[in-house]
C-alpha positions in Angstrom: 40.0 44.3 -12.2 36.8 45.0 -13.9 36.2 46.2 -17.4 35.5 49.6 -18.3 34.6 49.1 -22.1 32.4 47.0 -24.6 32.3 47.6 -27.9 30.4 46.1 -30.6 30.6 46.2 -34.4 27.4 46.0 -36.5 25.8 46.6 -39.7 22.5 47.1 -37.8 23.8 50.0 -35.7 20.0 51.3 -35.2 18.4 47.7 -34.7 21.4 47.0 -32.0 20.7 50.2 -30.0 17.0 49.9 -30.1 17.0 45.9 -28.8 20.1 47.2 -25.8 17.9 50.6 -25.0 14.9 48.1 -23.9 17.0 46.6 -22.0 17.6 49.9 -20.1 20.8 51.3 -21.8 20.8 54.9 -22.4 22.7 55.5 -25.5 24.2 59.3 -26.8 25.7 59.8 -30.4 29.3 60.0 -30.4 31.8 61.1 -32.5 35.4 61.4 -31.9 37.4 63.4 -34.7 37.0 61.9 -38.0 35.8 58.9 -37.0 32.6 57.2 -37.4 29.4 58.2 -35.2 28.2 55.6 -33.0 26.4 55.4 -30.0 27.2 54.9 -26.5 25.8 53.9 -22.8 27.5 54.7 -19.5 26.0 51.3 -17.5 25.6 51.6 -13.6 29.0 50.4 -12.7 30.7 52.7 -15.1 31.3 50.5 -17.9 30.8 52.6 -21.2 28.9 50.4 -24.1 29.3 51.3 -27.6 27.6 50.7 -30.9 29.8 51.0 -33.5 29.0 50.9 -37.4 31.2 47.8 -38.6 34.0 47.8 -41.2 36.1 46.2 -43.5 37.2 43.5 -41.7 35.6 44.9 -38.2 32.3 43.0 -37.4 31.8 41.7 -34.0 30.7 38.1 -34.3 29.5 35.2 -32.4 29.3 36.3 -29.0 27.9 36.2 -25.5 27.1 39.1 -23.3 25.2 39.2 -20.1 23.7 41.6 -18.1 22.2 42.5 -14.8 18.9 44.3 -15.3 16.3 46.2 -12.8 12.8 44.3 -12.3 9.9 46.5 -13.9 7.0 45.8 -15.8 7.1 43.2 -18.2 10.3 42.3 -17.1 9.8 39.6 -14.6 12.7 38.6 -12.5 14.8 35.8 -13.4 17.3 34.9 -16.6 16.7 34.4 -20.2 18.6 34.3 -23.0 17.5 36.7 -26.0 19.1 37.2 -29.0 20.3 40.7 -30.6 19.6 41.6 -34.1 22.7 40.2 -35.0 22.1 36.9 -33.3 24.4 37.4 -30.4 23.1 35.5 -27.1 22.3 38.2 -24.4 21.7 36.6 -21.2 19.4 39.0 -19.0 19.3 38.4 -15.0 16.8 40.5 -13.7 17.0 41.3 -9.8 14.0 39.7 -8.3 
């Protein structure tokens, strides 16, 4: 078993999908139905990643995501921890 879905809440939907883009995330607007656009990344193992504008009573808090990223330029290889504009810890392992 793996999972195939992240989602987070946020009242900084643009800040949150700039700081996950440089990261490498390709994110396309969504909208399904009626409800609210947000923004979404398909990562390399199929997992979709979605921004989501939070609610009443729907903002994702205190949390700790990691991810595996591709070496490139000013991205040495290693792992850091870097915080998201909401102050979520994001630990980055870059292949090296």
């Amino acid at each position: 078993m793996r999972p195939n879905l992240l989602v987070i809440y946020t009242t900084r939907v643009d800040e949150c999908r700039e700081f996950y883009a440089s990261l490498g995330m390709d994110f396309r607007p969504e909208r399904h139905g009626d409800g609210p656009l947000h923004h979404a990344a398909v990562l390399p193992d199929g997992t979709v990643f979605e921004i989501y504008p939070a609610g009443a009573g729907r903002e994702t808090g205190a949390l700790r995501l990691g991810f595996a990223v591709e070496e490139s330029a000013g991205r040495p290889a290693g792992r850091r921890v870097l915080r998201d504009p909401d102050g979520r810890a994001v630990e980055v392992h870059t292949g090296g």
